[in-house]
N, CA and C of each residue as an Amber inpcrd file, in Angstrom:
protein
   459
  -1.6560000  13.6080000  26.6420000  -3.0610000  13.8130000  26.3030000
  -3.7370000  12.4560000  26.1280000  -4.7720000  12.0190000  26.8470000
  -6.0150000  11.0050000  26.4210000  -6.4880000  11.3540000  25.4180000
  -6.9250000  11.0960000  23.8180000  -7.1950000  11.3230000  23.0150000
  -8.5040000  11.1140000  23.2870000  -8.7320000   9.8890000  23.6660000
 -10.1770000   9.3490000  23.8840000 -11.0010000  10.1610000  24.3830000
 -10.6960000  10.3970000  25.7740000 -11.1540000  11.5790000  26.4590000
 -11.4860000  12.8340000  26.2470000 -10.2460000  13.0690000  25.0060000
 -10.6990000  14.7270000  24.0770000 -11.6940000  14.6230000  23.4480000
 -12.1700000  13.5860000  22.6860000 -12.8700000  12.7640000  21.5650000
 -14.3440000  13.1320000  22.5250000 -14.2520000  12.6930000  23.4070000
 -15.6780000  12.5000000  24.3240000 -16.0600000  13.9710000  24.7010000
 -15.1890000  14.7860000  24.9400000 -15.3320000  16.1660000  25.7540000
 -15.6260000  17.0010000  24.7500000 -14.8820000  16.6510000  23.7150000
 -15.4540000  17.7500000  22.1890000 -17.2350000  17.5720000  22.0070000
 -17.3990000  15.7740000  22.0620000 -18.4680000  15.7030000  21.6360000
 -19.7260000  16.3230000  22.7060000 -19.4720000  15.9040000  23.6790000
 -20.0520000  16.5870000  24.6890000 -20.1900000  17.9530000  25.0160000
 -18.9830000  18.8510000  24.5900000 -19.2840000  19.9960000  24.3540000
 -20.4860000  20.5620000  23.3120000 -20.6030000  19.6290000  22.5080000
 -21.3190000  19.8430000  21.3260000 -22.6730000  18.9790000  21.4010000
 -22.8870000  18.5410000  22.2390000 -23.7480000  17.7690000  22.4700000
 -24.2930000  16.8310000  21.4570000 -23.6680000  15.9480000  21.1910000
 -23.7040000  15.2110000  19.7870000 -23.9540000  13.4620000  20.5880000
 -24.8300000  12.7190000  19.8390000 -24.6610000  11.4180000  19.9520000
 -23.9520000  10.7110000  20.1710000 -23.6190000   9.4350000  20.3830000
 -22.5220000   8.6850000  19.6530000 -22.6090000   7.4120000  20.5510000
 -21.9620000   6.4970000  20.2270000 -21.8940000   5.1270000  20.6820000
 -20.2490000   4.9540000  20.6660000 -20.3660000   4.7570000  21.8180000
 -18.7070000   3.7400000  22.3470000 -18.9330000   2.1830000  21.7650000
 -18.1500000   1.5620000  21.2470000 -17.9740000   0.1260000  20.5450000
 -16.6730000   0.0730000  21.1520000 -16.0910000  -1.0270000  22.0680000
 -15.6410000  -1.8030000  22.2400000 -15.2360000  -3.1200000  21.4420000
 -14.2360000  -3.3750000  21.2820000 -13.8030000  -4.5590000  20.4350000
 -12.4400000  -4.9060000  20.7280000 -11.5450000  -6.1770000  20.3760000
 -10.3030000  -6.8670000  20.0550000  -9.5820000  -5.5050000  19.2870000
  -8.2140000  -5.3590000  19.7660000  -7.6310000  -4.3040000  19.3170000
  -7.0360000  -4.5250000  17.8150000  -7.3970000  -4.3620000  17.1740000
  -6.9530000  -4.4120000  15.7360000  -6.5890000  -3.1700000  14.7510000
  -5.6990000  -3.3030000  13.7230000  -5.2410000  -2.2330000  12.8860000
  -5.7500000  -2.0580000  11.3680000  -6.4370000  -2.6090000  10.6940000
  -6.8230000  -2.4830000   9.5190000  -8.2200000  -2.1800000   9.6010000
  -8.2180000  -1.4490000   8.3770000  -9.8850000  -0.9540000   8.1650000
 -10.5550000  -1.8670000   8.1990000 -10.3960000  -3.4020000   7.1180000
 -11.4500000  -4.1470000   7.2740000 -11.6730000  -5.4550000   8.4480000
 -10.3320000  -5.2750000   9.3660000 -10.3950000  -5.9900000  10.7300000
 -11.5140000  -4.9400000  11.6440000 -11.2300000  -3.6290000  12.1130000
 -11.5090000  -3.2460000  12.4410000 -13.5850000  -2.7260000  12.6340000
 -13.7480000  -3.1450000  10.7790000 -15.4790000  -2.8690000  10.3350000
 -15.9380000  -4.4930000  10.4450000 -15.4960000  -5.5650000  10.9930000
 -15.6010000  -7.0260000  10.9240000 -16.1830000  -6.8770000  12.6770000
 -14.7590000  -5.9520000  13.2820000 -15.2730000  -6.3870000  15.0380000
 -16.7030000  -5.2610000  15.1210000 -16.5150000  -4.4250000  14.4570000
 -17.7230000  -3.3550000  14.7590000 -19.1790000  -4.0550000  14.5060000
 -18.8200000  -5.1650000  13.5940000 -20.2760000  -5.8240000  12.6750000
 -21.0260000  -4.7430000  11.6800000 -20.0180000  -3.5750000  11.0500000
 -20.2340000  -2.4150000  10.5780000 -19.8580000  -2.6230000   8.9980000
 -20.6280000  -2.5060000   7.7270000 -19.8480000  -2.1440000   6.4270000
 -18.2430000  -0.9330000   6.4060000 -17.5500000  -1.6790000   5.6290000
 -16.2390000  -1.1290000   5.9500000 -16.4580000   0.5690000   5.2740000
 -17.3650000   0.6990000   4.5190000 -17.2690000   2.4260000   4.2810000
 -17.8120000   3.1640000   4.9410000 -18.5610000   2.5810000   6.1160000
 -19.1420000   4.2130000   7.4680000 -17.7870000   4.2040000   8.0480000
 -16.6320000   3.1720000   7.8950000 -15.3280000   3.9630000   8.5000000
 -14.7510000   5.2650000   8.1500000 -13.8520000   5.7390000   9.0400000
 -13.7010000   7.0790000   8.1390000 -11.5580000   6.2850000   8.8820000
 -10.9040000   6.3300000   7.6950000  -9.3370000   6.6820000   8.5720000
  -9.1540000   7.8740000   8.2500000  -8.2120000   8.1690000   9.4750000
  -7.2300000   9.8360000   9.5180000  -5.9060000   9.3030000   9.1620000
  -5.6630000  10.1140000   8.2580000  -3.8650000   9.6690000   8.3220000
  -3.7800000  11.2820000   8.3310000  -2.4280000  10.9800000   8.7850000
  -1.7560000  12.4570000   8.9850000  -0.6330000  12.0850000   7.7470000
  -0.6310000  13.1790000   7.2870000   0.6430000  13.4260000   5.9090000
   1.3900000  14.4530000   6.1420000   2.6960000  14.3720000   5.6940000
   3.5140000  15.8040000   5.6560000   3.7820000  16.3190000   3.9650000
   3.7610000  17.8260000   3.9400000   3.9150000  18.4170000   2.7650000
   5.1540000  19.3740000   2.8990000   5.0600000  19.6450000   1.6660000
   5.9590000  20.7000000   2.2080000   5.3010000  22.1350000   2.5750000
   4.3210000  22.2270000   2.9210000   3.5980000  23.0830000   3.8440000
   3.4340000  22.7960000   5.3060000   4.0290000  21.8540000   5.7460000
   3.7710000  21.3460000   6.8930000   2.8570000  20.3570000   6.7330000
   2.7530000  19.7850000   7.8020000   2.1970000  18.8510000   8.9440000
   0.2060000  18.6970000   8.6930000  -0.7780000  17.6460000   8.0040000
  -2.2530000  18.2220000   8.1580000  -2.7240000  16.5720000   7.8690000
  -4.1060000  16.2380000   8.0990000  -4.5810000  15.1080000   8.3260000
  -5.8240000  14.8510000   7.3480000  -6.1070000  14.2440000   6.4500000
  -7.2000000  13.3080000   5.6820000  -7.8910000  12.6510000   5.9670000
  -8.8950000  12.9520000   5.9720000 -10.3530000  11.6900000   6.7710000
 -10.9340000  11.3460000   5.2320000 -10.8820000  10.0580000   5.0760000
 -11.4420000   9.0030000   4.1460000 -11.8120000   8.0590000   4.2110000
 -13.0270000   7.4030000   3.7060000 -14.2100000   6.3580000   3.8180000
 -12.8530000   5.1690000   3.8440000 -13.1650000   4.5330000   4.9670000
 -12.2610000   3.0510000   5.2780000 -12.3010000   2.3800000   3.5420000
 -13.2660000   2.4300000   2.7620000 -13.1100000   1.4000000   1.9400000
 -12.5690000   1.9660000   0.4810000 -11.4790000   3.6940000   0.8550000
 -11.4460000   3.5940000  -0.3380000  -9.5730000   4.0250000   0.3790000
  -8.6430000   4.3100000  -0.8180000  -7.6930000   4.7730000  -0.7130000
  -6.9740000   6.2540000  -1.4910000  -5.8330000   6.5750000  -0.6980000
  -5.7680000   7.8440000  -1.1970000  -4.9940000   8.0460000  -2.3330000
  -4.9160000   9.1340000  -3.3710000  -4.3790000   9.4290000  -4.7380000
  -3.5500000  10.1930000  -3.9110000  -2.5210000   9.8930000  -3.6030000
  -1.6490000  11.2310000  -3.7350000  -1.1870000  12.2290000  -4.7110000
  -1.7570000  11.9900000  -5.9690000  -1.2480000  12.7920000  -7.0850000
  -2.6000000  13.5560000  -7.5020000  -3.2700000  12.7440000  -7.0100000
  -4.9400000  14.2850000  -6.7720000  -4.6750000  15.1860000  -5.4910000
  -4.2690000  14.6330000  -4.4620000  -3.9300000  15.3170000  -3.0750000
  -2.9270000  16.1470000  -3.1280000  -1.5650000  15.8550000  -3.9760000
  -0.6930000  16.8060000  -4.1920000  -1.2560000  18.3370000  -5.2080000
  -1.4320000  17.6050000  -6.1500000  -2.6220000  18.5560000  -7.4760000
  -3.5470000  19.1920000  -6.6400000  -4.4060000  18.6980000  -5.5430000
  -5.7200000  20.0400000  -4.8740000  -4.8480000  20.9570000  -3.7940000
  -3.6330000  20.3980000  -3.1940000  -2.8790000  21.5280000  -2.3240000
  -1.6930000  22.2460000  -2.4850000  -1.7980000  22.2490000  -3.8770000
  -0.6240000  22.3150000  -4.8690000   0.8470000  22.0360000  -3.8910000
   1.0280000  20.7970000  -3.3190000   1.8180000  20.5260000  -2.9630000
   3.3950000  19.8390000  -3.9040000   4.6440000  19.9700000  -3.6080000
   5.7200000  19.7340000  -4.6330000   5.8870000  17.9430000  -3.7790000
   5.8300000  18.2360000  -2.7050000   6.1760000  16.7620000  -2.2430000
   5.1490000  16.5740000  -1.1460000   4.7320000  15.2080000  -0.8930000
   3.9560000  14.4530000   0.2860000   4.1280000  13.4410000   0.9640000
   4.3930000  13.0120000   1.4920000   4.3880000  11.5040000   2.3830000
   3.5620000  11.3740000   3.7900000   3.5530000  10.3640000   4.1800000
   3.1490000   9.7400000   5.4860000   3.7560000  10.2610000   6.4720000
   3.1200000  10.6310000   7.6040000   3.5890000  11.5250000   8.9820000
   4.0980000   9.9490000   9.1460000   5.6390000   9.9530000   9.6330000
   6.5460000   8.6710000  10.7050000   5.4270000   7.9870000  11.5360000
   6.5090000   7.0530000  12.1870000   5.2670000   6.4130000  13.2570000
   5.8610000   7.1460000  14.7470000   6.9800000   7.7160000  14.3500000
   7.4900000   8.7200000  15.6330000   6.5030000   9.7600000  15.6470000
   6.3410000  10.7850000  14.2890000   6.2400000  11.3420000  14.2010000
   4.6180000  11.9070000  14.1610000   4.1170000  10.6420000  14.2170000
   2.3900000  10.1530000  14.2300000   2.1900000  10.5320000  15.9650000
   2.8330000   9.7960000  16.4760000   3.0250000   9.5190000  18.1600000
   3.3180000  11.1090000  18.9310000   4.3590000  11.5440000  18.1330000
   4.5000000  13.5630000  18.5410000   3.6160000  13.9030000  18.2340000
   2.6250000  14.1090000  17.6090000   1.6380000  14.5670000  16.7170000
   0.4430000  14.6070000  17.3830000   0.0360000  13.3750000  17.4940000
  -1.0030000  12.9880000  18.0370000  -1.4730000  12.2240000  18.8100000
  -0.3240000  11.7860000  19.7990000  -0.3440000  10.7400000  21.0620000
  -1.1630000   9.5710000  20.6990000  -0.7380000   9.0310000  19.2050000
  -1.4590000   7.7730000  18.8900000  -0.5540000   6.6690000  18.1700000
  -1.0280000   5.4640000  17.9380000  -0.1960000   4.5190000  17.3010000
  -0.9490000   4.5670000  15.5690000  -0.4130000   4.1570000  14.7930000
  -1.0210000   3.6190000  13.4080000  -2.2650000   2.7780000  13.7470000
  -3.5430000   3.5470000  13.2400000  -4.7620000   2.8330000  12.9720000
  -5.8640000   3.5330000  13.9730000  -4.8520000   4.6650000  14.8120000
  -5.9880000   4.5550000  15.9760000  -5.9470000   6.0050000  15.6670000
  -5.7080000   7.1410000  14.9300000  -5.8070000   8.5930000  15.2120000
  -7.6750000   8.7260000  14.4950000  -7.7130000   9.6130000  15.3730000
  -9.2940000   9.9190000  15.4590000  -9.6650000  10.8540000  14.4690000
 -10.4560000  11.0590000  13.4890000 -11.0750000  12.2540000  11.9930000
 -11.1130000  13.7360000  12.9360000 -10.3410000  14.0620000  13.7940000
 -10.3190000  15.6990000  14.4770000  -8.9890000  16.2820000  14.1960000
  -8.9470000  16.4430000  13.0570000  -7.7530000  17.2620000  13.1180000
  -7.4650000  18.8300000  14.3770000  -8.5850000  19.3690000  14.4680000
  -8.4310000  20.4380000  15.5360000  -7.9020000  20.0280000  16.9620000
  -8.4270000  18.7270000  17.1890000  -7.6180000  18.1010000  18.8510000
  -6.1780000  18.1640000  18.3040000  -5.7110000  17.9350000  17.6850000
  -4.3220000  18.0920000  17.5150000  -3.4190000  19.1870000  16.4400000
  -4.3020000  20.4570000  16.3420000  -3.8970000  21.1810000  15.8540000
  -3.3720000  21.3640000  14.2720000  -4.3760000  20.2270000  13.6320000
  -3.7680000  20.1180000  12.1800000  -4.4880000  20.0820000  11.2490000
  -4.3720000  21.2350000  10.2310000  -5.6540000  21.1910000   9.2500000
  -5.8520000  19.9730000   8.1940000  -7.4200000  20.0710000   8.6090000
  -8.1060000  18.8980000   7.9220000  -8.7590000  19.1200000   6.7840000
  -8.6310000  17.7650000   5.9230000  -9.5720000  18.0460000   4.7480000
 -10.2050000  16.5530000   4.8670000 -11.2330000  16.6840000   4.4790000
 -12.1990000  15.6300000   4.0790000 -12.6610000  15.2830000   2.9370000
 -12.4450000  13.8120000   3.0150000 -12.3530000  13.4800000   1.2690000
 -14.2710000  13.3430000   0.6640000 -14.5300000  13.0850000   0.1430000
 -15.9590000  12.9330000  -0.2410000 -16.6450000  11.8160000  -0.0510000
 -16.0230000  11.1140000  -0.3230000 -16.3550000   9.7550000   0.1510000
 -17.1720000   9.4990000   1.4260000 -16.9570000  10.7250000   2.0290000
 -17.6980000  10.6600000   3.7040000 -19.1260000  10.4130000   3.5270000
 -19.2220000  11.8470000   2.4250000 -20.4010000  12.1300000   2.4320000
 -21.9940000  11.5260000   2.0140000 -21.6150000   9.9960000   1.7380000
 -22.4650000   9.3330000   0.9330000 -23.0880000   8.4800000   2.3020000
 -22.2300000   8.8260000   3.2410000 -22.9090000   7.7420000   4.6370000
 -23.9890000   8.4800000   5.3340000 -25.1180000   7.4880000   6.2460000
 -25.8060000   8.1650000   7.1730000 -24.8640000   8.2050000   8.6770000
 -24.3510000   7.3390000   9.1760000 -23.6930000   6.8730000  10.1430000
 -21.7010000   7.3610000   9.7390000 -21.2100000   7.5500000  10.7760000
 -19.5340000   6.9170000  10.1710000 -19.2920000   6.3560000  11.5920000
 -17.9450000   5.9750000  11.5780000 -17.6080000   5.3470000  12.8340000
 -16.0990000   4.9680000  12.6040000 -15.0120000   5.2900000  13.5310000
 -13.3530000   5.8100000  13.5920000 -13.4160000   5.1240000  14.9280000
 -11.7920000   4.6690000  14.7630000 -10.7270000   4.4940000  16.0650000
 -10.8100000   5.5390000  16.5210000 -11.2740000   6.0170000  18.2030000
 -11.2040000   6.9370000  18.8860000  -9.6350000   7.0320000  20.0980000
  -8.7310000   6.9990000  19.0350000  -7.2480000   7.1500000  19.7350000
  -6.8210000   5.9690000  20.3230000  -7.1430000   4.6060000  20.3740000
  -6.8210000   3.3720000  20.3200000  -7.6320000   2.5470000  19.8280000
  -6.7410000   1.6190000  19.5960000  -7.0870000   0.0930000  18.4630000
  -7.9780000  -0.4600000  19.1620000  -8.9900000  -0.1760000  20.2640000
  -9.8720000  -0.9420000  20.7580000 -10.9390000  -0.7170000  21.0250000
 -10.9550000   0.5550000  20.8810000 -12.6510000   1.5780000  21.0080000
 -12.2160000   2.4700000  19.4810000 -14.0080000   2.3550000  19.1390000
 -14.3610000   2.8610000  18.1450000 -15.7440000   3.8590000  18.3870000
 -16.0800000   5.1190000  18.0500000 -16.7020000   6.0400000  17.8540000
 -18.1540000   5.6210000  16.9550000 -19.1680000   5.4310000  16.9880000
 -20.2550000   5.5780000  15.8520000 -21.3700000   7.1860000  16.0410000
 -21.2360000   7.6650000  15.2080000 -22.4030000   8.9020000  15.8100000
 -23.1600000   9.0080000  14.0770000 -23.9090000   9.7910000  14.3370000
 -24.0810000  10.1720000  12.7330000 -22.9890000  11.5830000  11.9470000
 -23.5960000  11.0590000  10.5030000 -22.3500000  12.0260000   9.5740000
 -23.0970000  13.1500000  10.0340000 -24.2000000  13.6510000  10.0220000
 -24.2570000  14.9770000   9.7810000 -23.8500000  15.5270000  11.2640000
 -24.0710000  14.9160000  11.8190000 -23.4540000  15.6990000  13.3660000
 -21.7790000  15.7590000  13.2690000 -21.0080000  14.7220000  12.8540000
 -19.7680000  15.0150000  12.7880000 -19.3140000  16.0000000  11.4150000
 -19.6870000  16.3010000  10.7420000 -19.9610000  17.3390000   9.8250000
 -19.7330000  18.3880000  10.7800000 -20.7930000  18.6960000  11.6370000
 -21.1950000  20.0750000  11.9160000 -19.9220000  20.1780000  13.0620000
 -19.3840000  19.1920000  13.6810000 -18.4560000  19.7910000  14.7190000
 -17.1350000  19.5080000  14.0800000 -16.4900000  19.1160000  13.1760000
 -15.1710000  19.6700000  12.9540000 -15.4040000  20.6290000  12.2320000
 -13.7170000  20.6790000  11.9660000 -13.1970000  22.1930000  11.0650000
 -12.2200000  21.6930000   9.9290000 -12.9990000  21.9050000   8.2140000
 -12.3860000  20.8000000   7.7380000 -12.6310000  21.6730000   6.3690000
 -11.9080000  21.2380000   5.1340000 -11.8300000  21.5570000   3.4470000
 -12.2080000  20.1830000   2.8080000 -13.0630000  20.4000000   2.4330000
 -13.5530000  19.4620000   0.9560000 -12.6380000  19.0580000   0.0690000
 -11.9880000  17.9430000   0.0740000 -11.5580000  17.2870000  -1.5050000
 -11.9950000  16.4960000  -1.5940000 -11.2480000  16.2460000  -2.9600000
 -11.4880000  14.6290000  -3.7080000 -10.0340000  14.2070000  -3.2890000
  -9.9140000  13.6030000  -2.9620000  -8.3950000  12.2880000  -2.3030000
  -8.6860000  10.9750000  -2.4640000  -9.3330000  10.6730000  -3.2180000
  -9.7250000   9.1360000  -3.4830000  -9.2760000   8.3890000  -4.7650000
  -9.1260000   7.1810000  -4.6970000  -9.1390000   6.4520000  -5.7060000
 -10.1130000   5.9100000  -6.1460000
C-alpha cells in the first residue's frame, strides 16, 4: 500500500483542502515543524499502541506527550505499549515518524487526544519522513472516524 496515495484519495474523496509540503526527511516533531516553518503544535503524531484489546492509534498535538496512565485509565486497559517497529511496518506500511492521524486507512481504532482541538490548521507526516499534509482542523475532524480523550501530559 502507498500510504501517501491513500492519504490523497481519502481526501479527495471528501473533497477537502490541503497542501503537500515537501521537506528534508526527518523524524522528530520539532525537526519536522522547523522544515515545515510551522509552530510545533498544528502537528498532530499517530502512534500506534498495543493493549490488551488489541492493536489502535493516538493522534496528539506534536508539542505535547502521552500519559499512559490516563490512556490506560480512559480504555480501561491492564497493559499498553508501543506498536514494534516491525510491527508499525505490518500495520501500517510505515517507518517511525511517518504514520499518518487515519486510523481507518489501516484499520485501527482511533482516538484523538484534545489537544487537536485548540488549532485552526494541523499538519502530519503523510506516510513518509518527507512530505507533510497541512489542511484545516475542522475538515480533518469531519473525515476521520475517531473517540475523544484526554492522553496528554
Amino acid at each position: 500500500m502507498n500510504v501517501f496515495l491513500e492519504i490523497k484519495k481519502l481526501l479527495g474523496s471528501k473533497q477537502v483542502n490541503y497542501k503537500v509540503l515537501e521537506h528534508r526527511p526527518v523524524g522528530t516533531s520539532m525537526e519536522v515543524a522547523k522544515e515545515r516553518g510551522e509552530d510545533v503544535k498544528i502537528g498532530i503524531k499517530a502512534m500506534v499502541f498495543k493493549g490488551n484489546k488489541g492493536f489502535f492509534m493516538i493522534a496528539i498535538s506534536a508539542a505535547y506527550k502521552i500519559d499512559s496512565k490516563k490512556v490506560r485509565k480512559t480504555l480501561g486497559l491492564r497493559k499498553l505499549r508501543f506498536a514494534t517497529e516491525e510491527e508499525l511496518k505490518k500495520l501500517t506500511n510505515c517507518v517511525p515518524g511517518s504514520v499518518p492521524p487515519f486510523g481507518q486507512i489501516f484499520g485501527l481504532k482511533m482516538y484523538l487526544d484534545k489537544t487537536i482541538l485548540g488549532n485552526e490548521t494541523v499538519a502530519f507526516n503523510a506516510g513518509r519522513l518527507d512530505k507533510s499534509i497541512k489542511m484545516k482542523k475542522s475538515d480533518y475532524i469531519k473525515i476521520i472516524d475517531f473517540q475523544l480523550i484526554n492522553a496528554s501530559k
